[in-house]
C-alpha positions as CSV (number, residue, x, y, z in Angstrom):
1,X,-34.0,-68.7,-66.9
2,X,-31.0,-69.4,-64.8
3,X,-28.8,-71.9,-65.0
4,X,-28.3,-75.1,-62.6
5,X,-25.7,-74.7,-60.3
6,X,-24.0,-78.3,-58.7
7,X,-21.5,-78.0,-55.3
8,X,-18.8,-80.0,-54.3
9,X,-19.9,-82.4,-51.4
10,X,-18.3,-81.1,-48.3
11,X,-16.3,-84.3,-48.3
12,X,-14.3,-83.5,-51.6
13,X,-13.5,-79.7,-49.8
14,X,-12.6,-81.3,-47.1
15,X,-9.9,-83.3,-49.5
16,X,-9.2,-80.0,-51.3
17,X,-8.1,-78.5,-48.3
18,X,-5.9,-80.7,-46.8
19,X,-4.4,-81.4,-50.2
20,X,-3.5,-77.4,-50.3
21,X,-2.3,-77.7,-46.7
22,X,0.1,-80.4,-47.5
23,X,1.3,-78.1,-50.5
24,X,1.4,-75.2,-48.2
25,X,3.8,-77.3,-45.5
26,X,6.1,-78.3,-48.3
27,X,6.8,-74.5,-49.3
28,X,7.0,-73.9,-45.8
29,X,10.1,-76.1,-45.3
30,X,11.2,-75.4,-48.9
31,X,11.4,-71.6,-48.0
32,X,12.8,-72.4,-44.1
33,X,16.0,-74.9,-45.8
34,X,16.8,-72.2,-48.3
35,X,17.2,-69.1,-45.8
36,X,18.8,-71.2,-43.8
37,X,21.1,-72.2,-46.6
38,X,21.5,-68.5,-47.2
39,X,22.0,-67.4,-43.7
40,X,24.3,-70.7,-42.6
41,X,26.5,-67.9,-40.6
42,X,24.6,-66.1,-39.2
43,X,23.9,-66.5,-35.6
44,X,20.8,-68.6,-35.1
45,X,18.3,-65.6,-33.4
46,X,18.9,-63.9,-36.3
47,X,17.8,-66.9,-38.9
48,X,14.9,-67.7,-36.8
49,X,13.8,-64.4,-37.2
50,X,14.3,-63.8,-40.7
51,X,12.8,-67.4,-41.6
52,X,9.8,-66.2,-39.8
53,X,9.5,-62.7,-41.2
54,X,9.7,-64.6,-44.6
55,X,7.1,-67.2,-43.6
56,X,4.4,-64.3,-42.6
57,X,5.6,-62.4,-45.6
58,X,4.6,-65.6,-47.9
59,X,1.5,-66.5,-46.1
60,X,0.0,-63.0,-46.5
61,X,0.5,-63.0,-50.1
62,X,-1.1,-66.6,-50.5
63,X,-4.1,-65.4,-48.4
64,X,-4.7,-62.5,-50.9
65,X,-4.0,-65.0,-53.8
66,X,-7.2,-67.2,-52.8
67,X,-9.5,-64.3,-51.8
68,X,-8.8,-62.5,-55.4
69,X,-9.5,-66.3,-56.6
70,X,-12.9,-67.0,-54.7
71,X,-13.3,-63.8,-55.5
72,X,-13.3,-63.8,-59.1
73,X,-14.9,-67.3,-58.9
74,X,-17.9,-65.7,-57.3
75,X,-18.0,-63.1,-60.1
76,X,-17.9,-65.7,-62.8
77,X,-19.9,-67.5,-61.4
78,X,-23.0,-65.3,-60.9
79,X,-22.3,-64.0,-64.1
80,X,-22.5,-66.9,-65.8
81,X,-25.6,-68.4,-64.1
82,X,-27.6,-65.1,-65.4
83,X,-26.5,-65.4,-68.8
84,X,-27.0,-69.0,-69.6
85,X,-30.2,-70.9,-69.9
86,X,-31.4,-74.2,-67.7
87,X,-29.7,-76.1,-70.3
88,X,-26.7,-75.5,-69.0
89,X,-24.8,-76.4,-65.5
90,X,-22.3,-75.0,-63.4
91,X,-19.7,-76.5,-61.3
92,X,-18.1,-74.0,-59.5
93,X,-15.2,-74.4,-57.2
94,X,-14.1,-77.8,-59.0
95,X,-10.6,-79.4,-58.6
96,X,-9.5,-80.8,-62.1
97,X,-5.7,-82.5,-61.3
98,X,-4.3,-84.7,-63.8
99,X,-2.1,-86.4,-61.3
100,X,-4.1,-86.7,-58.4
101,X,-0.5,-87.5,-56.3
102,X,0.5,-84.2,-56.8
């Protein structure tokens, strides 16, 4: 028997992701201010160029972190729902913050 498996309404995704995308927009500007604190004498083509080299740079790397995370949620996932009985239920893909202002 396979387990029950519960989703996240599309309403509390919809929160998820714009909670990461305020997150993402804070490292953004956190990453812009400190090349441009590193690069303060530089002419400005130069530090518009590198702040965007970084910003790709950082982006590509986050995009790989949450595909190797769905990924592996997936994985779990599956594997769990085939090993456990009806007793049990799975909640994948569930947000648990302590502080939900962060």
């Amino acid at each position: 028997m396979l387990a029950h498996l519960l989703h996240q309404t599309s309403q509390l995704c919809a929160e998820f992701s714009a909670q990461i995308g305020g997150k993402t927009a804070i490292a953004h500007d956190d990453l812009a201010q400190r090349f441009e604190d590193r690069l303060a004498g530089a002419p400005q083509a130069l530090r518009l160029v590198v702040q965007w080299g970084a910003r790709l740079a950082w982006d590509h790397q986050a995009r790989q972190q949450v595909r190797y995370g769905r990924q592996g949620g997936q994985q779990l996932t599956v594997a769990l729902r085939w090993r456990l009985s009806r007793d049990w239920w799975l909640l994948p893909n569930v947000l648990l913050s302590p502080d939900r202002g962060t």
